[in-house]
LOLOPA-950818 format. One record per residue: residue number from 1; residue in three letters; y, x, z of N, C-alpha, C, O in turn. Coordinates in Angstrom, 2 decimals, always signed. Each point is the difference from the previous one (the first is absolute). Example, Ala and Ser with C-alpha at 12.3 -4.5 7.8 and 13.67 -1.06 7.14 Angstrom:
<gupas>
1 ALA -5.69 +13.19 +7.80 +1.19 -0.89 +0.00 +1.20 +0.90 +0.00 -0.02 +1.04 +0.66
2 SER +1.07 -1.39 -1.38 +1.19 +0.82 +0.06 +1.09 -0.77 +0.73 +1.11 +0.51 +0.17
</gupas>
This chain:
<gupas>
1 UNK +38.79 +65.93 +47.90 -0.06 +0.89 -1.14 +1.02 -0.48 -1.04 +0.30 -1.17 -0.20
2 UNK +0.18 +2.24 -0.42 +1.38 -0.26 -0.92 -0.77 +0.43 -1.26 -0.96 +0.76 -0.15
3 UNK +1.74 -1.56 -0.80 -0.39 +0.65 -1.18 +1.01 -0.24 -1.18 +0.06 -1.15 -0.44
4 UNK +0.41 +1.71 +0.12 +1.07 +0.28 -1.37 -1.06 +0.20 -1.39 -1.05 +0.62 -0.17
5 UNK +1.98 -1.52 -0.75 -0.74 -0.41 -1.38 +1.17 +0.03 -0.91 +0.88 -0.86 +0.00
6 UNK -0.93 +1.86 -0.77 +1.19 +0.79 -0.81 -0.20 +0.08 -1.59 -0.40 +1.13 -0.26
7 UNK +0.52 -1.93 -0.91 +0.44 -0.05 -0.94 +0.63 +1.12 -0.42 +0.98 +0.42 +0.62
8 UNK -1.52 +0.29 -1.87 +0.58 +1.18 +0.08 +1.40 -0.10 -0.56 +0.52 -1.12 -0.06
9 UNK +0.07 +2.06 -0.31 +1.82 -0.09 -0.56 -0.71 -0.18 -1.25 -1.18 +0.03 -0.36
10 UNK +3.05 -0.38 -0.56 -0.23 -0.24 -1.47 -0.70 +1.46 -0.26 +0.12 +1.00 +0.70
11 UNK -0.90 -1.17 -1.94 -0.73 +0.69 -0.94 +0.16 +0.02 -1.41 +0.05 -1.07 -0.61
12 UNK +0.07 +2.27 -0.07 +0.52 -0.33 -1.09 -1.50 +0.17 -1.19 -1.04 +0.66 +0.05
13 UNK +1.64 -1.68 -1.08 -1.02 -0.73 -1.04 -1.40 +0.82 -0.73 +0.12 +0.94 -0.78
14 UNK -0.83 -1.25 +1.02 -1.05 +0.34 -0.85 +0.12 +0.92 -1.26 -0.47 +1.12 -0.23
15 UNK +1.20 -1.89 -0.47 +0.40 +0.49 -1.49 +1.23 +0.99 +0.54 +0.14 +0.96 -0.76
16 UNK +0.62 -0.96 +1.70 +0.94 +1.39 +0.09 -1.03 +1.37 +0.50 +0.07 +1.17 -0.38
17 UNK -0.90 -1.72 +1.22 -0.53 +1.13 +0.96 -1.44 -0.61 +0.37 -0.05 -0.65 +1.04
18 UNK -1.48 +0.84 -2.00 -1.11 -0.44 +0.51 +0.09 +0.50 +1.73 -0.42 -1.02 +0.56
19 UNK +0.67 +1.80 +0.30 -0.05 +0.44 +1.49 +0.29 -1.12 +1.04 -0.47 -0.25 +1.11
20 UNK +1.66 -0.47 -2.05 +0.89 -1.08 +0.84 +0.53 +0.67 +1.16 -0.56 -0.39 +1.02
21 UNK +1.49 +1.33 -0.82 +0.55 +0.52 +1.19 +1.15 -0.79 +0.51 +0.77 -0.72 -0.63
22 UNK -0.81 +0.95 +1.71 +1.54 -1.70 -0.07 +1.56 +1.28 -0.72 +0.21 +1.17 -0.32
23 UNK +0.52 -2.64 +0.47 +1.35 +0.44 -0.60 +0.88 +0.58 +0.57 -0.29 +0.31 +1.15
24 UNK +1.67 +0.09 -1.61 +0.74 +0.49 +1.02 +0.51 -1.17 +0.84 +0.41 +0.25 +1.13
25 UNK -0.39 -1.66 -1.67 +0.11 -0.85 +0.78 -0.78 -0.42 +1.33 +0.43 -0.12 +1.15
26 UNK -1.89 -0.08 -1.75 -0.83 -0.16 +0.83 -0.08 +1.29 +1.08 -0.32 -0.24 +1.16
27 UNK +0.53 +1.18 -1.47 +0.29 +0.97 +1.37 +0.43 -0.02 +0.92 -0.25 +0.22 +1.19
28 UNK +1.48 -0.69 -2.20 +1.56 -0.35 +0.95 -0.49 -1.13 +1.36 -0.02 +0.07 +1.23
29 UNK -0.31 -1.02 -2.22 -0.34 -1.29 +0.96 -1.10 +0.31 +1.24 +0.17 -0.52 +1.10
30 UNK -1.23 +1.33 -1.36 -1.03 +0.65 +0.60 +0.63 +0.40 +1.51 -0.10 -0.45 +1.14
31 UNK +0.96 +1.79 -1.93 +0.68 +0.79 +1.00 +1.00 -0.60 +0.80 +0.15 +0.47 +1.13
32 UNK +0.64 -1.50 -1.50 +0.55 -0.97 +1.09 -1.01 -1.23 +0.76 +0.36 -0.53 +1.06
33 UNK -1.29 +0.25 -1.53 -0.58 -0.56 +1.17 -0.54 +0.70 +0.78 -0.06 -0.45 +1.14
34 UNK -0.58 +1.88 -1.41 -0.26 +0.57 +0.88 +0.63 +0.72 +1.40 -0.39 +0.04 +1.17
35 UNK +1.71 +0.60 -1.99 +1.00 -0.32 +1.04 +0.55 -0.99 +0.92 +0.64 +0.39 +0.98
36 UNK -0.84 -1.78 -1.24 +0.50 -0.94 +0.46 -1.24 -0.49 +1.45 +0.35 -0.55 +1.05
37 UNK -1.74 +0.94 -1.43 -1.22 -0.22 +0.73 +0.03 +1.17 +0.76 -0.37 -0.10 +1.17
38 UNK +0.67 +0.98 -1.51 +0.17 +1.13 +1.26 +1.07 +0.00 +0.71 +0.04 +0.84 +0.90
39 UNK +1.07 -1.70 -1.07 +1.34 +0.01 +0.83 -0.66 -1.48 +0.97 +0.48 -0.50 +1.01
40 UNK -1.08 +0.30 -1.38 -0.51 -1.31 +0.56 -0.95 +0.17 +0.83 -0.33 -0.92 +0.76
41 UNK -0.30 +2.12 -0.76 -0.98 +0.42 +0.53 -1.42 -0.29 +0.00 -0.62 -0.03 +1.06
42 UNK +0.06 -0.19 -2.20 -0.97 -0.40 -0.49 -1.16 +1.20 +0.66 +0.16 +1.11 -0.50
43 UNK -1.21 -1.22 +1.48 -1.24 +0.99 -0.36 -1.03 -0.19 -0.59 -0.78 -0.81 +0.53
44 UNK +0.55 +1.17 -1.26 -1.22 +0.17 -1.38 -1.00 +1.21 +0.62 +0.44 +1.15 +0.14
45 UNK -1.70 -1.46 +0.19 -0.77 +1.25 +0.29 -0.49 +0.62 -1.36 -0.35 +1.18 -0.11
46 UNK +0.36 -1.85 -0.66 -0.97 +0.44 -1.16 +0.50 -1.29 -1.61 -0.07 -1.21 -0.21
47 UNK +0.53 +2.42 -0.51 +0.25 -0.79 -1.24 -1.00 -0.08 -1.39 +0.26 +0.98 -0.70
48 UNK -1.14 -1.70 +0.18 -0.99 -0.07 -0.82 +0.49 -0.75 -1.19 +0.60 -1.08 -0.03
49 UNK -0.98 +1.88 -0.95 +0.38 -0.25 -1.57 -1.09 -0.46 -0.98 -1.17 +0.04 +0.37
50 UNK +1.44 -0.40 -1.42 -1.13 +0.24 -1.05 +0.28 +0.52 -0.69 +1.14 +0.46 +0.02
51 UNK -2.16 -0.16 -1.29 -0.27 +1.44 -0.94 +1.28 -0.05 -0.65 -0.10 +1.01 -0.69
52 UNK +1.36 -1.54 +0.40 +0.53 +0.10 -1.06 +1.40 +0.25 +0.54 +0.43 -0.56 +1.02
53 UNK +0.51 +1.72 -2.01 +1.08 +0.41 +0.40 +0.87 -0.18 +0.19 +0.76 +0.85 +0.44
54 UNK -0.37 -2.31 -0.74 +1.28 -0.83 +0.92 -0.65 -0.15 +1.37 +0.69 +0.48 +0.90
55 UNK -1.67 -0.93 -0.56 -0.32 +0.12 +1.60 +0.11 +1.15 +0.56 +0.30 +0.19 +1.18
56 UNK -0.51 +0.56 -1.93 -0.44 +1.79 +1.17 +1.75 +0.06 +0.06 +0.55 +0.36 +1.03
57 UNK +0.03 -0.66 -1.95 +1.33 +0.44 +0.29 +0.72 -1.29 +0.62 +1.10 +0.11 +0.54
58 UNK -1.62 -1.06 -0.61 +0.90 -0.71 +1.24 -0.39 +0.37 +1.40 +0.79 -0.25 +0.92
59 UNK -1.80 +0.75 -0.71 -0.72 +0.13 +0.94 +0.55 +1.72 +0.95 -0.08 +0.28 +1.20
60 UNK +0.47 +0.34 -2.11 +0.23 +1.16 +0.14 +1.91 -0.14 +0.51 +0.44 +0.64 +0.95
61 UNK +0.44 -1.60 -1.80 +0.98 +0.11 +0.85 -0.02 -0.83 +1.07 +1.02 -0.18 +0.67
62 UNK -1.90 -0.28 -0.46 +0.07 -1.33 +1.22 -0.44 +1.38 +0.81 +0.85 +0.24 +0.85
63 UNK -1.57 +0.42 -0.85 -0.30 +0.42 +1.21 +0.99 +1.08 +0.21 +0.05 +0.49 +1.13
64 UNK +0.83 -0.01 -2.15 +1.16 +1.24 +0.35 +0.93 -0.41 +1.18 +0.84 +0.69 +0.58
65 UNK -1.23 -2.13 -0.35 +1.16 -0.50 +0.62 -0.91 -0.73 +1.66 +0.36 -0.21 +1.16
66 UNK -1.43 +0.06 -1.79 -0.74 -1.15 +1.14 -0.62 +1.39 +0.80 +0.41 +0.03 +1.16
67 UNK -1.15 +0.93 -1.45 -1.17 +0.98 +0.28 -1.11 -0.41 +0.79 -0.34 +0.16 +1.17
68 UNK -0.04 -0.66 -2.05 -1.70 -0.34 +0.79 -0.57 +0.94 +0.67 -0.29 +1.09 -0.50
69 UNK +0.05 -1.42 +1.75 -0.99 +1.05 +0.70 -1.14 +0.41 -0.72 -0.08 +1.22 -0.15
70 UNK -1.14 -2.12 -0.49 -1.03 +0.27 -0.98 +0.39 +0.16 -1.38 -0.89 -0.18 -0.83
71 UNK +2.17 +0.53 +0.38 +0.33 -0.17 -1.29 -0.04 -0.24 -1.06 +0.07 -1.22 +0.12
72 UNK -0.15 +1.48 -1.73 -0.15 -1.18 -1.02 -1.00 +0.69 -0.60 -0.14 +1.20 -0.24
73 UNK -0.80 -2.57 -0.04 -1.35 +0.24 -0.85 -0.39 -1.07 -0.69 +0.15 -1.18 +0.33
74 UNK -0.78 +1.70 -1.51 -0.52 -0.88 -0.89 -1.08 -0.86 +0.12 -1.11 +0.51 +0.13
75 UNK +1.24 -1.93 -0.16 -1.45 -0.81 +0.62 -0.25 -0.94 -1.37 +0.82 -0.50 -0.76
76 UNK -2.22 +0.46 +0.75 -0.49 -0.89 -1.21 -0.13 -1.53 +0.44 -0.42 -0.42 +1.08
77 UNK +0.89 -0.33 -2.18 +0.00 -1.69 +0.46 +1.57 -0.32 +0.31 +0.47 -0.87 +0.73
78 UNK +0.00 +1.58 -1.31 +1.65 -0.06 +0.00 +0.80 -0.37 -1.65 +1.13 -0.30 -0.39
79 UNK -2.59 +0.53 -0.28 +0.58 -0.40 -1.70 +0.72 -1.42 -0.60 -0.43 -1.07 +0.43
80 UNK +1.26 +1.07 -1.17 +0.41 -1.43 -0.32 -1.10 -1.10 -0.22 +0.37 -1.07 +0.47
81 UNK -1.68 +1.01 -1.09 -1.42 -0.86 +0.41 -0.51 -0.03 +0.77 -0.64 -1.05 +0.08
82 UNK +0.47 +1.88 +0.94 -1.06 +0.20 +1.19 -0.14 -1.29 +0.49 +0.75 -0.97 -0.10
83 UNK -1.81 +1.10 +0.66 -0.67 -1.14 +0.75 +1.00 -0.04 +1.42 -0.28 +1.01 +0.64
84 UNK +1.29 -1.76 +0.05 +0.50 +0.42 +1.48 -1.03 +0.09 +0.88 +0.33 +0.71 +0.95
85 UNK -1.71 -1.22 -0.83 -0.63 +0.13 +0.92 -0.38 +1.39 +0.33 -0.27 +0.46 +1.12
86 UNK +0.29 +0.18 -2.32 -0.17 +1.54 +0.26 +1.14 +0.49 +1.44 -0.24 +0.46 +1.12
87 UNK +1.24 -0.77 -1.69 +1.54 +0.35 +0.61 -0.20 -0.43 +1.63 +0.28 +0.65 +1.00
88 UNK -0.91 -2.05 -1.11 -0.19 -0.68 +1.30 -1.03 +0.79 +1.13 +0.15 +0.22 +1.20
89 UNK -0.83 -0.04 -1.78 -1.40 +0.91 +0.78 +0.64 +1.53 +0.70 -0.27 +0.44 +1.12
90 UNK +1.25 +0.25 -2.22 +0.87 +1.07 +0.95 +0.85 -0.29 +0.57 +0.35 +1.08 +0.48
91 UNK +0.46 -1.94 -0.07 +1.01 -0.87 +0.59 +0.00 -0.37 +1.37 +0.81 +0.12 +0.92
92 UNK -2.33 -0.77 -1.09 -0.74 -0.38 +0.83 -0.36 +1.20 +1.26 +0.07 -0.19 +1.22
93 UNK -0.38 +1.17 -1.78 -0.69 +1.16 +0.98 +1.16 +1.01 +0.18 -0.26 +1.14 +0.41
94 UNK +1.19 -1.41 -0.64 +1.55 +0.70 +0.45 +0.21 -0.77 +0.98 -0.10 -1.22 +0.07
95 UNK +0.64 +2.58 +1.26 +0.56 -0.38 +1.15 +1.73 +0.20 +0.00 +0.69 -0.60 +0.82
96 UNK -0.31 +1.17 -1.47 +1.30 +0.63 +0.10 +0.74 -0.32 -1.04 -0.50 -0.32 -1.08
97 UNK +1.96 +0.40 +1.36 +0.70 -1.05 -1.41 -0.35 +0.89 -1.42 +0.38 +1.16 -0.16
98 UNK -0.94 -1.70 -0.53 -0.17 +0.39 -1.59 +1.30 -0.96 -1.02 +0.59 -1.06 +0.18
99 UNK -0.59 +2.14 -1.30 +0.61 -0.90 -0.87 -0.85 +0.69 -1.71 -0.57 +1.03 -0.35
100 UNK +0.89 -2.16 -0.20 -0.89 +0.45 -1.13 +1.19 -0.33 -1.21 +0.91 -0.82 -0.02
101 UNK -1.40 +1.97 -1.08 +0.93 -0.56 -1.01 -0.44 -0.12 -1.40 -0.90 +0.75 -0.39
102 UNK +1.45 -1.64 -0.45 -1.21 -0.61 -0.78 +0.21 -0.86 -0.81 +1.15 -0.27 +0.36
103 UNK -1.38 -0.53 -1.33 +0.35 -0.73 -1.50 -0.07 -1.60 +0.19 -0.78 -0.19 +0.94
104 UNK +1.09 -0.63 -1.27 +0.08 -1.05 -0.39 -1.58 -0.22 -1.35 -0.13 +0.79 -0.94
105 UNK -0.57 -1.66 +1.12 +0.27 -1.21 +0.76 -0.56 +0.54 +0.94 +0.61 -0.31 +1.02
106 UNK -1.78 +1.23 -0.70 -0.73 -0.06 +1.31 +0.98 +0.28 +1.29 -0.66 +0.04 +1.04
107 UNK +1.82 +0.13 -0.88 +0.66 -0.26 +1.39 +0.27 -1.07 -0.05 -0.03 -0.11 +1.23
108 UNK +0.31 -0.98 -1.59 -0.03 -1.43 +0.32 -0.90 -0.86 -0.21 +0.37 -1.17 +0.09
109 UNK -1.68 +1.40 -0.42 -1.56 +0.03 +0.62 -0.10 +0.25 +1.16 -0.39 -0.72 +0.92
110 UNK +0.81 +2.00 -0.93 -0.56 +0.59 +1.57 +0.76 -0.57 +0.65 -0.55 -0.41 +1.02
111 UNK +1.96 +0.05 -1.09 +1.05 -0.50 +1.54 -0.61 -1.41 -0.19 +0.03 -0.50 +1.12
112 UNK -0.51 -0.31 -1.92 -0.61 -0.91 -0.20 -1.20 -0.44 +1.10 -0.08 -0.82 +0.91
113 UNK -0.90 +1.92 -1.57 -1.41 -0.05 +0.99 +0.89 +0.18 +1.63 +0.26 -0.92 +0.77
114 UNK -0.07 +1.75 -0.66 +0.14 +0.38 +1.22 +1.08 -1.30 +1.14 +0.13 -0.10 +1.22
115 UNK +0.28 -0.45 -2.05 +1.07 -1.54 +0.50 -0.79 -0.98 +0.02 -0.41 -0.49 +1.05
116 UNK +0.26 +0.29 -1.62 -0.53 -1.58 -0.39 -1.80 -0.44 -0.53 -0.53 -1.08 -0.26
117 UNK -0.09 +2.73 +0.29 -1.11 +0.06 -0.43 -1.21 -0.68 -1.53 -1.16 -0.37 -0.14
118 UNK +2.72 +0.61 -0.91 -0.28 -0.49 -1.48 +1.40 +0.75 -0.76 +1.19 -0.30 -0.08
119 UNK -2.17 +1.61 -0.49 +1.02 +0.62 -0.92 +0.59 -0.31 -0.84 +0.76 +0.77 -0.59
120 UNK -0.98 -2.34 +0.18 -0.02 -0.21 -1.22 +1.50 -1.09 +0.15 +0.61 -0.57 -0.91
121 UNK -0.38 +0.57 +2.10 +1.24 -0.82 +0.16 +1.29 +1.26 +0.29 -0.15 +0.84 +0.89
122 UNK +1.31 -0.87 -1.73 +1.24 +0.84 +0.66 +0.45 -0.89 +1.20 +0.20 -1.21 +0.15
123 UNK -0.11 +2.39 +0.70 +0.84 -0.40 +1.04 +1.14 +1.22 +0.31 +0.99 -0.29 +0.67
124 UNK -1.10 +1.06 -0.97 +1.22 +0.89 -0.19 +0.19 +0.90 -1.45 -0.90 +0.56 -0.62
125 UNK +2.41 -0.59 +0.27 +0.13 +0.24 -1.21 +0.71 +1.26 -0.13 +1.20 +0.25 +0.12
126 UNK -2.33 +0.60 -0.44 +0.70 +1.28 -0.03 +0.94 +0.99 -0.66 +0.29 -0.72 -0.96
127 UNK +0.30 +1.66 +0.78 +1.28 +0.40 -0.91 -0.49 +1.48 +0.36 -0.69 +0.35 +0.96
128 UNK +1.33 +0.51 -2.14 -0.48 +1.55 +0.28 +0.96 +0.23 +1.07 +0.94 -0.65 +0.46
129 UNK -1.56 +1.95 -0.18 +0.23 +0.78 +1.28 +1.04 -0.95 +1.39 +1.08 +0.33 +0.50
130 UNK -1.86 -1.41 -0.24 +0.26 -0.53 +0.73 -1.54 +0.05 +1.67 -1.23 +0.07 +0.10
131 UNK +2.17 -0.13 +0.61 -1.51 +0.10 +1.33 -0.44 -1.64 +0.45 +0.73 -0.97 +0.21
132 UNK -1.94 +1.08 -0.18 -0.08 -1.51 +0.66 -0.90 +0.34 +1.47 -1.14 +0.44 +0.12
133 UNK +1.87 -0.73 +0.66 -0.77 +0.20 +1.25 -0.57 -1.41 +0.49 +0.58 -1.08 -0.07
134 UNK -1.95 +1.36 +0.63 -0.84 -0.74 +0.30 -0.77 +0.47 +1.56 -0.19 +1.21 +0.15
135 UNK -0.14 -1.92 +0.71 -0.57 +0.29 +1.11 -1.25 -0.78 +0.60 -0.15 -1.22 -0.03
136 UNK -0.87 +2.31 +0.68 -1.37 -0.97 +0.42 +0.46 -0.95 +1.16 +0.72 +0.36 +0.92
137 UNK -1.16 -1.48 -1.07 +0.42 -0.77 +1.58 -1.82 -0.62 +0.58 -1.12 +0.31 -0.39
138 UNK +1.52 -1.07 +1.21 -1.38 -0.22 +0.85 -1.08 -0.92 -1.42 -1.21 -0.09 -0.22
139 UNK +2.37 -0.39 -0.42 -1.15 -0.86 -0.70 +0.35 +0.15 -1.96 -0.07 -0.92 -0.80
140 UNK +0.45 +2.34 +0.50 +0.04 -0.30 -1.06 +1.54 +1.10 -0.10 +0.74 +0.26 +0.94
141 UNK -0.59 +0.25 -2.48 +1.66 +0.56 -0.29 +0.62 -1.04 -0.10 -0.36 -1.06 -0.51
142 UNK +1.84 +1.46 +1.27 +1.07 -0.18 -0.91 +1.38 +0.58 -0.89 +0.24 +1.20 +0.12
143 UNK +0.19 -1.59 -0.53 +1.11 +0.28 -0.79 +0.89 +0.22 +0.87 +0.37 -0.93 +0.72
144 UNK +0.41 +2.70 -0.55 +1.32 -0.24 +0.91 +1.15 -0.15 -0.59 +1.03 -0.53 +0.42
145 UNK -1.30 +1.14 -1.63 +1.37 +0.52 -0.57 +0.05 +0.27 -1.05 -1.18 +0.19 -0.30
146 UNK +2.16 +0.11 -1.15 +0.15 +0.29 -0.99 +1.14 +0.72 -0.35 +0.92 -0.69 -0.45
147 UNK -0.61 +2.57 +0.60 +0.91 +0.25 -0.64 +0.37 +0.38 -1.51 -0.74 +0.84 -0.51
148 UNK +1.55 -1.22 -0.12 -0.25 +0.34 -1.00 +1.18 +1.22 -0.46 +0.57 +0.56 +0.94
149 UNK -0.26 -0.19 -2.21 +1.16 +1.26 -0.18 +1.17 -0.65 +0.30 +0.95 +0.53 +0.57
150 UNK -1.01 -1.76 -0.98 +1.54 -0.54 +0.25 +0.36 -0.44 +1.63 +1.10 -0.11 +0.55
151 UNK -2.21 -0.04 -0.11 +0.32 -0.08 +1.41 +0.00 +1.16 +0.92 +0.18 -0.17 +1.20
152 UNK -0.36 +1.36 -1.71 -0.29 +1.40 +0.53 +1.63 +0.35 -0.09 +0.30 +0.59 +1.04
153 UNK +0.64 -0.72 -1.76 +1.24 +0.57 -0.39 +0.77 -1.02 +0.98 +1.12 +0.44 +0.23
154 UNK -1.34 -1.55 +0.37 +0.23 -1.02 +0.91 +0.74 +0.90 +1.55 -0.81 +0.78 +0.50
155 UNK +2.09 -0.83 +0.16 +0.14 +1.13 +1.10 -0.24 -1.16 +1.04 +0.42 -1.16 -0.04
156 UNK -1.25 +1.81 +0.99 -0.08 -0.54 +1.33 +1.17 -0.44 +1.45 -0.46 -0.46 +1.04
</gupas>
């Protein structure tokens, strides 16, 4: 089982925009990794967000490019506090590659729990709209990979 853990793109400030919608930057960056994961051939069955609108919209160009067979929906326990064990318990009962997208700190909680089994230690350091792929093995995840925007613009 695969699973992608996605930091959403930049977002712009509170005080510019209570919504926080990302930027034209953070788009930008969005929309080239997503391109870069679909030239790569990334399959994503199903992309899951939380309530807030830099995720739905990172989530929304990741999949213009990825197309999830189950496509993009909003899942609770994806908030920047959440508990990861929430996160862990649907994770858990996914058969097919998922990717989730989602706030700081709780994604490096969750890539936390799910590594090393103590959220409370970083072990991967995340950056917006960057993918961190992770995979189930016989005894536990691991870490495969990390692209980030600057490595998406990278030619093969």
């Amino acid at each position: 089982m695969e699973l992608y853990l996605v930091q959403h793109g930049e977002a712009k400030s509170e005080a510019l925009d209570p919504a926080r919608p990302l930027t034209d930057h953070g788009r930008e960056e969005v929309e080239r990794v997503a391109r870069r994961a679909a030239a790569l051939r990334l399959q994503v069955t199903e992309i899951r967000h939380s309530d807030k609108l830099r995720a739905r919209q990172t989530a929304e160009i990741l999949a213009e490019q990825l197309s999830p067979s189950a496509g993009v929906r909003e899942m609770e326990g994806l908030a920047p506090g959440d508990d990861p064990g929430r996160a862990r318990a649907e994770i858990e009962s996914a058969c097919e590659p998922l990717m989730l997208v989602g706030h700081l700190p709780h994604l490096s909680r969750l890539a936390s729990l799910l590594l090393v089994g103590d959220p409370t230690k970083e072990i991967v350091r995340f950056r917006n709209a960057a993918i961190v792929s992770l995979v189930k093995a016989e005894r536990g995840w691991l870490l495969q990979w990390i692209l980030t925007p600057e490595l998406a613009t990278v030619k093969s």
